[in-house]
C-alpha positions in Angstrom: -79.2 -46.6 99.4 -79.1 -43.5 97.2 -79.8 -40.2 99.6 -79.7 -36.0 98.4 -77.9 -33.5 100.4 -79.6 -30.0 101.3 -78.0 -27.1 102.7 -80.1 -25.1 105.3 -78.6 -21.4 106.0 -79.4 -19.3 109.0 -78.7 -21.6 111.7 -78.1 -19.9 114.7 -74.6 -20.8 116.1 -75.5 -20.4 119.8 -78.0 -22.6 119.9 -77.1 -25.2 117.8 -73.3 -25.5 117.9 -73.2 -28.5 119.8 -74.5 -32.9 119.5 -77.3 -32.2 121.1 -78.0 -28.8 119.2 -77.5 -31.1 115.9 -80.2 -33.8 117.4 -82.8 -31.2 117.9 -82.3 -29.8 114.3 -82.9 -33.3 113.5 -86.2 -34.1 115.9 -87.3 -30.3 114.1 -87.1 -31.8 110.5 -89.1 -34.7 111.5 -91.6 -32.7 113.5 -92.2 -30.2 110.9 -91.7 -31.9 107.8 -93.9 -34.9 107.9 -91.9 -37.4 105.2 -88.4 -36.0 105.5 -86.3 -38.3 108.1 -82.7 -37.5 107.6 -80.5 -39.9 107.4 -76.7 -39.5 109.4 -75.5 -36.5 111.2 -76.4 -33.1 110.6 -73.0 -31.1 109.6 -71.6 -27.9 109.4 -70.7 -26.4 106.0 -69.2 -23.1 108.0 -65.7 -23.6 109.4 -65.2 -24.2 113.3 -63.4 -21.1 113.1 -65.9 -19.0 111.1 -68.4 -19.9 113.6 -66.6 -18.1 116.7 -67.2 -15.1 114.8 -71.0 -15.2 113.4 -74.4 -15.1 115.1 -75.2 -18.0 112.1 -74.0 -20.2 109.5 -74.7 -23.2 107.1 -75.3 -27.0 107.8 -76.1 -29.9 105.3 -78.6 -32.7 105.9 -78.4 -35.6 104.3 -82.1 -37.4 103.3 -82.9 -40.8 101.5 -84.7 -40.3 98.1 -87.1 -43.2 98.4 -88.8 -44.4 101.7 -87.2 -47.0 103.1 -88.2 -50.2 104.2 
């Protein structure tokens, strides 16, 4: 399966720092962006550390690049 990563800035730590914060971002995509069903987790691309001290950071989602079957 060939896939593309994005990464999505501004996340807001508090509310997402957690599985279940990482599911909803998920459910979001799929609610909002008819098409786009990503594929895996849902990662963070700002260090465990860095994220104590900031109100946001980055995550990458991953997405296939052709529907699949």
């Amino acid at each position: 399966m060939e896939w593309f990563k994005v990464a999505v800035h501004g996340i807001p730590i508090q509310d997402f720092n957690t599985d279940q914060g990482m599911a909803l971002i998920v459910e979001e995509i799929k609610t909002f962006n008819k098409g786009f069903t990503p594929i895996g987790s849902p990662y963070w691309l700002t260090s465990a550390s860095n994220r104590q001290s900031q109100l946001a950071g980055s995550i990458c989602v991953s997405f296939p690049t052709e529907e699949q079957a």
